[in-house]
C-alpha positions in Angstrom: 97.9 134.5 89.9 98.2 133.5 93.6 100.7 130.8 94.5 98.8 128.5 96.0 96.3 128.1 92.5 99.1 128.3 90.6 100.9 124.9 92.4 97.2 123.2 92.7 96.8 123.5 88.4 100.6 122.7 88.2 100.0 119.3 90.1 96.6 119.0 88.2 98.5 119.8 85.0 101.9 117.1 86.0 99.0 114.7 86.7 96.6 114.8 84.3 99.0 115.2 81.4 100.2 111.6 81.2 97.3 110.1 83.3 95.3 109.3 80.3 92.4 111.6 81.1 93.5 115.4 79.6 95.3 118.2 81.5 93.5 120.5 79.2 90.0 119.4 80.1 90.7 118.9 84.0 92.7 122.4 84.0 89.4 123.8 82.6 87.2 122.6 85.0 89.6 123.2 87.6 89.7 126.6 87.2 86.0 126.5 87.2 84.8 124.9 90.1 87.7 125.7 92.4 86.7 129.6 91.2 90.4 130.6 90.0 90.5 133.4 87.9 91.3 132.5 84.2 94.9 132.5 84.0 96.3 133.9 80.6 96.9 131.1 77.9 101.1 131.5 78.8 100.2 130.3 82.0 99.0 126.9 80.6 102.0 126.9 77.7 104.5 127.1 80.5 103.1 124.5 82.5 103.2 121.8 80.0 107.1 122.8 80.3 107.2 121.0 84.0 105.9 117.9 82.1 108.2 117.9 79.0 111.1 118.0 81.8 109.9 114.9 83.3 109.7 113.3 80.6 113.2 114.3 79.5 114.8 113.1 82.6 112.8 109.6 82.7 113.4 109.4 79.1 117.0 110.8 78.8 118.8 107.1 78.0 116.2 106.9 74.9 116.7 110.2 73.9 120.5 110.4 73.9 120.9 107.2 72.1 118.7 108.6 69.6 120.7 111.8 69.5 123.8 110.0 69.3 122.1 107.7 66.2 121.5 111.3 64.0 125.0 112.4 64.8 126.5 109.3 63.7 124.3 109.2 60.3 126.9 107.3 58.5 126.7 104.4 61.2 125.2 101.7 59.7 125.3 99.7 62.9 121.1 97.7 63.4 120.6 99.9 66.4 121.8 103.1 65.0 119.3 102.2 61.9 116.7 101.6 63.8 116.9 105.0 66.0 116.6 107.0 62.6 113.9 105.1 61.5 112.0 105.9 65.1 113.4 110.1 64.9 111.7 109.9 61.5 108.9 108.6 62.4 108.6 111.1 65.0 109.0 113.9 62.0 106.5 112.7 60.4 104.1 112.5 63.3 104.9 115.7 64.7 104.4 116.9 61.2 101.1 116.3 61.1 100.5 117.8 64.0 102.1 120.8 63.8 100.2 121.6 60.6 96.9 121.0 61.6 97.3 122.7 65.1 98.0 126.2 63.2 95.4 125.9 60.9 92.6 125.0 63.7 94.4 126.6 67.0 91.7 129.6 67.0 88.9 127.8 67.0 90.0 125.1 69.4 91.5 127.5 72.0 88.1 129.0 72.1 86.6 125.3 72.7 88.5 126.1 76.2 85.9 128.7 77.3 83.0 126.3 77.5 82.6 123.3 80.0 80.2 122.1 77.9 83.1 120.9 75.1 85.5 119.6 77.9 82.6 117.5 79.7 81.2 115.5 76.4 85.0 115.4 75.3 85.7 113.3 78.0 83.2 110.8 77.6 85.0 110.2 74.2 88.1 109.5 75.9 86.5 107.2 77.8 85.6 105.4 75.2 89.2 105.8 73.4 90.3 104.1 76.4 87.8 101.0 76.8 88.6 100.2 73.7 92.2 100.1 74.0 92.3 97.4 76.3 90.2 95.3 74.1 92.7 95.6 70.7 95.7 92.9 70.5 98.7 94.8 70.0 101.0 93.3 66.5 103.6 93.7 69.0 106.0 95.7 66.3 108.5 98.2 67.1 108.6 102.2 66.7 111.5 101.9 63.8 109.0 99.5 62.0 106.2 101.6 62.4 105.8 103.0 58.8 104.6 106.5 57.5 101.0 106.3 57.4 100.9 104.6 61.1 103.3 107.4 61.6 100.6 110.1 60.0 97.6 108.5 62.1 99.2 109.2 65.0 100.3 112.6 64.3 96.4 113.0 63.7 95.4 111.6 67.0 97.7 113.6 68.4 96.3 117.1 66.6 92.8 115.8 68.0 93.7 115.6 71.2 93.8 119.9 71.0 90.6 119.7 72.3 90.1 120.2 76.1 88.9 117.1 77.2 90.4 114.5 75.0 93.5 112.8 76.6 96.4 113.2 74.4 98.7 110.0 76.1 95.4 108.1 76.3 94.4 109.2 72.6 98.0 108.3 70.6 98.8 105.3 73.0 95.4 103.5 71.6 95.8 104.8 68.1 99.4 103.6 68.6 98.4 99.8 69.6 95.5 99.8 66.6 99.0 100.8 64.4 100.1 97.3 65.9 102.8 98.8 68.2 103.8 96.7 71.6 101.8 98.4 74.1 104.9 99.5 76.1 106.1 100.7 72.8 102.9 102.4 71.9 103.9 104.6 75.4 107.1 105.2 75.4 106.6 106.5 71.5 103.7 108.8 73.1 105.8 109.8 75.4 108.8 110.8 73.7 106.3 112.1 70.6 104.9 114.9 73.7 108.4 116.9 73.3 108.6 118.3 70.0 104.4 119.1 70.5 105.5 121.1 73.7 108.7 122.8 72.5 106.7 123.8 69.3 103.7 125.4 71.9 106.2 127.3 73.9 108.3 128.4 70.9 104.4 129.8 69.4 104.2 132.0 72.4 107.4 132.8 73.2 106.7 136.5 73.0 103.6 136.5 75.2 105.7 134.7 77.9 108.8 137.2 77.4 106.1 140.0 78.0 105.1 138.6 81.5 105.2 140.7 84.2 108.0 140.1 86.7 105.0 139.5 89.7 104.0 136.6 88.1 107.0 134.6 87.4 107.2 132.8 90.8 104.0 132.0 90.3 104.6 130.4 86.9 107.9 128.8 88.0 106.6 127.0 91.4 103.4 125.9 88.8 106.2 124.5 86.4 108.1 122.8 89.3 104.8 121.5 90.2 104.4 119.8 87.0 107.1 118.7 86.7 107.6 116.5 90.0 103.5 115.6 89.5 104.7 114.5 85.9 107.4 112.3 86.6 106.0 110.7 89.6 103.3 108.8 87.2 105.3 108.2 84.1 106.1 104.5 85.0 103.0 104.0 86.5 101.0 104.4 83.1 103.3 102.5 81.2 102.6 100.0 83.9 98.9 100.3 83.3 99.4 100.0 79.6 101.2 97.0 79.7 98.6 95.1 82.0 96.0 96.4 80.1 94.1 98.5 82.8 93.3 102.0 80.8 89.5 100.9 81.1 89.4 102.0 84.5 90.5 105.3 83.6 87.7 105.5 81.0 85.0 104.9 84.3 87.1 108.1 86.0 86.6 110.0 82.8 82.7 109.1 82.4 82.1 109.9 86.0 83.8 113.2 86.1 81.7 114.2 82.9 78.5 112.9 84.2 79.2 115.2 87.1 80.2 118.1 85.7 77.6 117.9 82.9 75.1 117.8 86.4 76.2 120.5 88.2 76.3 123.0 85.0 72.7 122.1 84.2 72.2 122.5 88.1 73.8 125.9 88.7 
């Protein structure tokens, strides 16, 4: 893969990934239109590595003390409590996920060869985000959150698998239906994206070992791409979410469906 495509779906992928409008669907129909030869599946993987680095540098002071809460398991201190409570929760979530991403990874990852899928897919993410502005928030924390909020999440989160459904847009709204604090319901997204794309990378760990050596600058300025892309909009989404503004992502998202779904049927 050249360079240049490979920074150019890098920043699409840092981008999109916690913009709520899907990396997988906009990488799609990047590749697409902008005529890039299909890059292999790895290429994709290691991407979403750039973004897990952001968000384990913008979230390192969440993710140590939670780190520091399962070392000290005997602590009974509130806050130490309330970080295994939130880890858990996590678990559980993640579980979920994990599961049903084996079962139906096949037949999703062949959803990625049509533009048809990512198109209509993002019209429903659209909607996922309209309607997130409109739903009052409980205002409870992660450690309260409870394992069936837990498992709905984990299930948003397996649904977002689809190219074209956002998967920050997707678990943040499912996250504030659960009743979580809308900066809460972000941060957990957020935090819930590691283990999801660890998990991916650890899946195809042998196709990326098997790289060929000519490729690897391409993948690691890509990653790097991400990764600075990434962590450049973290705070702005939380920002949106908090001011209740995802509904103007859901126009972006119906308008770049509408056009695609055009120009298909044109061409």
């Amino acid at each position: 893969m050249e360079i240049f495509k490979a920074i150019i779906l890098g920043i699409i992928q840092g981008l999109t990934e916690f913009l709520p409008v899907s990396s997988s669907g906009h990488l799609v129909l990047a590749e697409h239109y902008l005529k890039f030869n299909n890059p292999e599946i790895s290429f994709e993987i290691i991407l979403h590595l750039g973004s897990l680095f952001a968000v384990l540098l913008y979230f390192r002071k969440d993710i140590l003390s939670l780190l520091k809460s399962l070392i000290l398991f005997k602590n009974k201190e509130s806050i130490h409590t309330r970080n295994r409570n939130t880890v858990f929760y996590i678990i559980v979530a993640t579980t979920v996920t994990g599961i049903l991403g084996f079962y139906f990874e096949d037949p999703l990852t062949k959803a990625f060869s049509s533009l048809y899928i990512p198109s209509f897919m993002l019209i429903i993410t659209g909607f996922i985000l309209y309607l997130s502005d409109k739903i009052e928030p409980k205002r409870i924390k992660t450690h309260q959150l409870g394992i069936r909020k837990s498992i709905l999440i984990g299930l948003a989160q397996a649904f977002a698998i689809l190219p074209g459904i956002s998967r920050s847009g997707t678990t943040i709204t499912v996250g504030i239906f659960a009743g979580l604090d809308r900066e809460e319901a972000a941060r957990f997204s957020f935090i819930l994206s590691i283990p999801a794309i660890l998990g991916a990378n650890i899946l195809k760990l042998s196709n990326i070992l098997s790289l060929d050596r000519s490729v690897w600058l391409s993948y690691l300025l890509g990653t790097l791409a991400a990764f600075i892309s990434g962590y450049a909009v973290i705070s702005f989404l939380i920002s949106v979410v908090k001011k209740q503004k995802l509904k103007y992502f859901a126009f972006y998202c119906w308008f770049i469906a509408f056009i695609t779904l055009i120009l298909y049927l044109k061409y």
